[in-house]
C-alpha positions in Angstrom: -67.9 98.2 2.2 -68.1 95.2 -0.7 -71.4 93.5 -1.2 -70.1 90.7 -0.2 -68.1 91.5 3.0 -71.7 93.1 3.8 -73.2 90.0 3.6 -70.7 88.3 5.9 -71.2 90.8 8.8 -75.0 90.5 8.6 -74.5 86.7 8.7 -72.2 87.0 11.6 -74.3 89.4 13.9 -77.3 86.8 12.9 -75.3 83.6 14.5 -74.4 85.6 17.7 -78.3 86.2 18.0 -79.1 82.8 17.7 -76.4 81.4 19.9 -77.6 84.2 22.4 -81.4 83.0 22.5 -79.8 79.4 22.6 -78.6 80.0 25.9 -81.3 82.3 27.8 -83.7 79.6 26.0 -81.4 76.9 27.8 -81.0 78.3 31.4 -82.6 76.4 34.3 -86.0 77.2 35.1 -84.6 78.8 38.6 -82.6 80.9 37.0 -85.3 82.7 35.4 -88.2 81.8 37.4 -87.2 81.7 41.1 -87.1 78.3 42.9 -90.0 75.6 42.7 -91.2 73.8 46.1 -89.1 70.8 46.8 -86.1 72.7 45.1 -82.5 72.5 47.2 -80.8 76.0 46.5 -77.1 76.0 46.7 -76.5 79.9 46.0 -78.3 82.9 47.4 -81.7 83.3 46.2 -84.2 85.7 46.2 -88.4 85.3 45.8 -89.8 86.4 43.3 -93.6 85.2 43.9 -95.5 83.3 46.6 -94.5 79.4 46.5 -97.8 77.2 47.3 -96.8 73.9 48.0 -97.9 69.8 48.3 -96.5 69.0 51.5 -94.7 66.5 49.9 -91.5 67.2 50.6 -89.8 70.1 52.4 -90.6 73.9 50.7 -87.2 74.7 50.0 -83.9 73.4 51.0 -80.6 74.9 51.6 -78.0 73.1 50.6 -75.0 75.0 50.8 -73.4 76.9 53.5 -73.6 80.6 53.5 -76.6 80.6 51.1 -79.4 83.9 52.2 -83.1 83.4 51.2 -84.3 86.0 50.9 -88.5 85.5 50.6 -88.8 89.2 49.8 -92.3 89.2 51.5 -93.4 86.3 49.7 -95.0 83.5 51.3 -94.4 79.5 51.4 -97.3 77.9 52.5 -98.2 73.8 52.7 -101.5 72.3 52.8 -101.5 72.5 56.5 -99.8 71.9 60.1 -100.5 68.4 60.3 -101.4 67.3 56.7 -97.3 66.7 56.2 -94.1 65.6 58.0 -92.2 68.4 56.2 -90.7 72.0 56.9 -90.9 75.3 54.9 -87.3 75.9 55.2 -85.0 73.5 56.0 -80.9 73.4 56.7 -79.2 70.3 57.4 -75.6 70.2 58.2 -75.2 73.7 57.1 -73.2 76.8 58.1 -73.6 80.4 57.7 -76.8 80.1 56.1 -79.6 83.6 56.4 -83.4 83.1 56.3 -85.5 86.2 56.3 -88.2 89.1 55.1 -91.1 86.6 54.4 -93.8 84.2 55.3 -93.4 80.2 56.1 -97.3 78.7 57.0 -98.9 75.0 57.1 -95.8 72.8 57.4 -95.0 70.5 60.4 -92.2 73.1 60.8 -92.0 76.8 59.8 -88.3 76.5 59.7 -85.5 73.6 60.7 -82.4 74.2 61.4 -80.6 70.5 62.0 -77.6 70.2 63.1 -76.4 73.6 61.4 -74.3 76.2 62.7 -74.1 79.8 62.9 -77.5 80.3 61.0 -79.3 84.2 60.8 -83.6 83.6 61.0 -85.0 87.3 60.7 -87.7 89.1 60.2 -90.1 86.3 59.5 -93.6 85.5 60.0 -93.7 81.6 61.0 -97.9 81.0 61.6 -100.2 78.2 61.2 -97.2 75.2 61.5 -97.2 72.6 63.8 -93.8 73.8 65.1 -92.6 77.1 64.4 -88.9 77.5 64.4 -87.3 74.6 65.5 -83.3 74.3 66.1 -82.2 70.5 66.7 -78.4 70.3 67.3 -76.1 72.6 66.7 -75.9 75.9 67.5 -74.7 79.7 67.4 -78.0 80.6 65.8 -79.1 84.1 65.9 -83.1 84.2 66.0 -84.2 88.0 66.1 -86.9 90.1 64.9 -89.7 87.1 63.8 -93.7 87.0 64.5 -93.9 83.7 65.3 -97.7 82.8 65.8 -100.4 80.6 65.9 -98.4 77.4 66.0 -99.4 73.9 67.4 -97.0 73.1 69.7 -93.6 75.8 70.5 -93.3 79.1 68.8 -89.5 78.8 69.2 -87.7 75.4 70.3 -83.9 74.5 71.1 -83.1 71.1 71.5 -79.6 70.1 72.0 -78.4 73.1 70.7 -75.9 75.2 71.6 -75.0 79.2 72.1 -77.7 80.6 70.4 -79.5 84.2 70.7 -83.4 84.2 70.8 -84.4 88.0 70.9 -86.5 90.6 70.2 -89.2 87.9 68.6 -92.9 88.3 68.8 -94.5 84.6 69.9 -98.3 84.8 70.4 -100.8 82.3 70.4 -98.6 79.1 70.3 -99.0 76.4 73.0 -96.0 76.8 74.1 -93.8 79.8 73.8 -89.8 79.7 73.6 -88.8 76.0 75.0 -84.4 75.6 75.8 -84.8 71.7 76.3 -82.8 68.5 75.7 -79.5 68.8 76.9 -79.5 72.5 75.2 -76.5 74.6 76.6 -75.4 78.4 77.2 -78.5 79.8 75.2 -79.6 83.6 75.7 -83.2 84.0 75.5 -83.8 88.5 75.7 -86.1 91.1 75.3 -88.9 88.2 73.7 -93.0 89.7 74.2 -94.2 86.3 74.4 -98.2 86.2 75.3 -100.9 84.2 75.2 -99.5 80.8 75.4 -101.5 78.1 76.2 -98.9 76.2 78.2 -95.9 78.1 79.6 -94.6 81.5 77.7 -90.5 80.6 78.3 -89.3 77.6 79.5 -85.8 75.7 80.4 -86.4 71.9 80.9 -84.9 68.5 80.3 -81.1 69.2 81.1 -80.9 72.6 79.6 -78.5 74.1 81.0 -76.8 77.7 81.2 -79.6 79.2 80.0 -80.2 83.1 80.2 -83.6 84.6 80.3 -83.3 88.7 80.0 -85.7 91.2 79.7 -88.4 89.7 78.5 -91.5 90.0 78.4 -94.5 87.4 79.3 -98.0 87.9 79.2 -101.3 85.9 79.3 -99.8 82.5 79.4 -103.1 80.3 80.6 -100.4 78.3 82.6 -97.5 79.5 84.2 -95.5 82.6 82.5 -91.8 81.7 82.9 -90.9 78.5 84.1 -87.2 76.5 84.7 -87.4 73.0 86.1 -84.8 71.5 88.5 -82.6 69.7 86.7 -82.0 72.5 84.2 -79.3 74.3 86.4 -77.3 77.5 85.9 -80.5 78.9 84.5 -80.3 83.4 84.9 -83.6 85.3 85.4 -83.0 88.8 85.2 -85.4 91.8 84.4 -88.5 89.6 82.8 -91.6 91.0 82.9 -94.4 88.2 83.7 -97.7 89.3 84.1 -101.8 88.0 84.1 -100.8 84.5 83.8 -102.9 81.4 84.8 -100.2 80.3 86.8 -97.4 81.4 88.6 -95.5 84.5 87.1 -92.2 82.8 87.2 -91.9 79.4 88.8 -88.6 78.3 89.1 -85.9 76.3 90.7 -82.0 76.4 90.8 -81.7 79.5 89.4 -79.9 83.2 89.6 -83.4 85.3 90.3 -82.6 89.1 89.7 -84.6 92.3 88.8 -87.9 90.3 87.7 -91.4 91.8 87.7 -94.2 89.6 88.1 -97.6 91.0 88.3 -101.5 90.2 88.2 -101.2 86.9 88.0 -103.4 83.8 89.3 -100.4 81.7 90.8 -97.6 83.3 93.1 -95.8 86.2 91.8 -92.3 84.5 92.2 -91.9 80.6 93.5 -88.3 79.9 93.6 -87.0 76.6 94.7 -83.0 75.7 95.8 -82.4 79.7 93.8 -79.9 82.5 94.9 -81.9 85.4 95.6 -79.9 88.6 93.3 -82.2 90.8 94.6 -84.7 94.1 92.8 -87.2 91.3 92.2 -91.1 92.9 92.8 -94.3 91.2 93.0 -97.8 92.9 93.1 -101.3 91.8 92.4 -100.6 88.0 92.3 -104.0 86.1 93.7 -101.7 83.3 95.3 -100.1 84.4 98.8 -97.7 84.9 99.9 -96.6 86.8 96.4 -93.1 85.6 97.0 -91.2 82.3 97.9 -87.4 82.0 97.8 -86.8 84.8 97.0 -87.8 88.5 98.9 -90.1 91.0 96.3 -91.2 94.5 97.1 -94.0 96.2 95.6 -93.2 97.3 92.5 
């Protein structure tokens, strides 16, 4: 090779080096760095360290549909449950969007789904926020496998939202528990251990309707453990688990009331008002007599 077509090579490889540290040196922050609080991600997007943020806006917003954040067992934490109006995590208008493996604390909301369809919440731990998980509108929302904990008012709350799974979730410690309210329809609500609640563990009120409440488990409420209020018809009780509750075990009214356990607690058993009796419900223990009403229990 000439001198001088060495030199041109050498020149050549040179430029391409530059141009290439051009670009990584021009590629937004997220790229490299992971998202900043207040950021609105439009593609998936994984944590790569804890986010600790203001309050002054929400944590992080998705703003696509069919984004997954993933925290990777990071954390995003605000300056505290009521010092900001904001969520952790909030979709709005969204579809298809996953929210998992990590930590949301100190918001007014762990996480919001608003008006948002077909959302995946998994695998979090949603503690210290004013609300936990909160779905307004929508619907077809699969919330499974979260530690939900700690929060001011409900652990889990549906209002006016539609055909949504609520299952195997831990919710200790919140005031109240899981809440199917406002107008919410044809919600599943299974195999939950909900305890320590300071107002009722589950719950269908205000018009919900449809709702089904399976094989869950409710415990140490200091009210009543499961509870559906009369206008919320078409409500299904089947094989819950209620237990040393400050109220009633399950006080209900205009529901299907099948297979339920209630045991140990300082209220009746079962109190059923205007409900079909589906029989296999059992009562023991209960300090309120008689340990049944509206429905027949044996001993279990």
């Amino acid at each position: 090779m000439s001198t001088i077509t060495r030199r041109a090579a050498a020149a050549a490889s040179a430029l391409a080096l530059a141009a290439t540290a051009a670009l990584v040196g021009s590629a937004p922050a997220s790229a490299l760095d992971g998202p900043a609080c207040g950021d609105v991600i439009t593609v998936d997007t994984v944590l790569t360290a804890d986010l600790v943020c203001d309050g002054s806006s929400d944590g992080l917003v998705i703003g696509a549909d069919d984004v997954t954040l993933d925290l990777r067992g990071h954390t995003i934490s605000g300056p505290g449950a009521y010092a900001t109006g904001w969520a952790a995590v909030r979709a709005a208008g969204r579809t298809g969007v996953t929210i998992t493996r990590g930590t949301v604390t100190g918001f007014q909301a762990g996480v919001v789904l608003d008006q948002s369809w077909g959302a995946t919440v998994s695998k979090l731990t949603v503690s210290a926020n004013d609300q936990g998980v909160n779905l307004a509108g929508g619907g077809q929302h699969l919330v499974a496998k979260n530690t939900v904990s700690a929060n001011g008012r409900d652990g889990v709350r549906l209002g006016l939202s539609t055909g949504n799974t609520v299952t195997q979730n831990t919710v200790d410690g919140n005031t109240w528990g899981i809440s199917v309210a406002d107008g919410s329809h044809g919600n599943a609500v299974s195999r939950n251990v909900v305890t320590g609640s300071r107002q009722h563990g589950l719950a269908a009120f205000g018009w919900a309707t449809g709702t089904a409440f399976t094989q869950n488990q409710v415990s140490a409420s200091w009210s009543d453990g499961i509870v559906v209020r009369n206008e919320s018809a078409g409500t299904t009780l089947s094989q819950n688990t209620s237990s040393a509750n400050g109220g009633a075990g399950l006080l209900v009214a205009n529901s299907l009331v099948v297979k339920n356990t209630a045991v140990d607690n300082a209220g009746q058993g079962i109190a059923a008002t205007g409900s079909t009796d589906g029989g296999g419900n059992t009562a023991a223990g209960n300090l309120t007599q008689p340990q049944c009403s509206g429905v027949a229990c044996s001993t279990p």
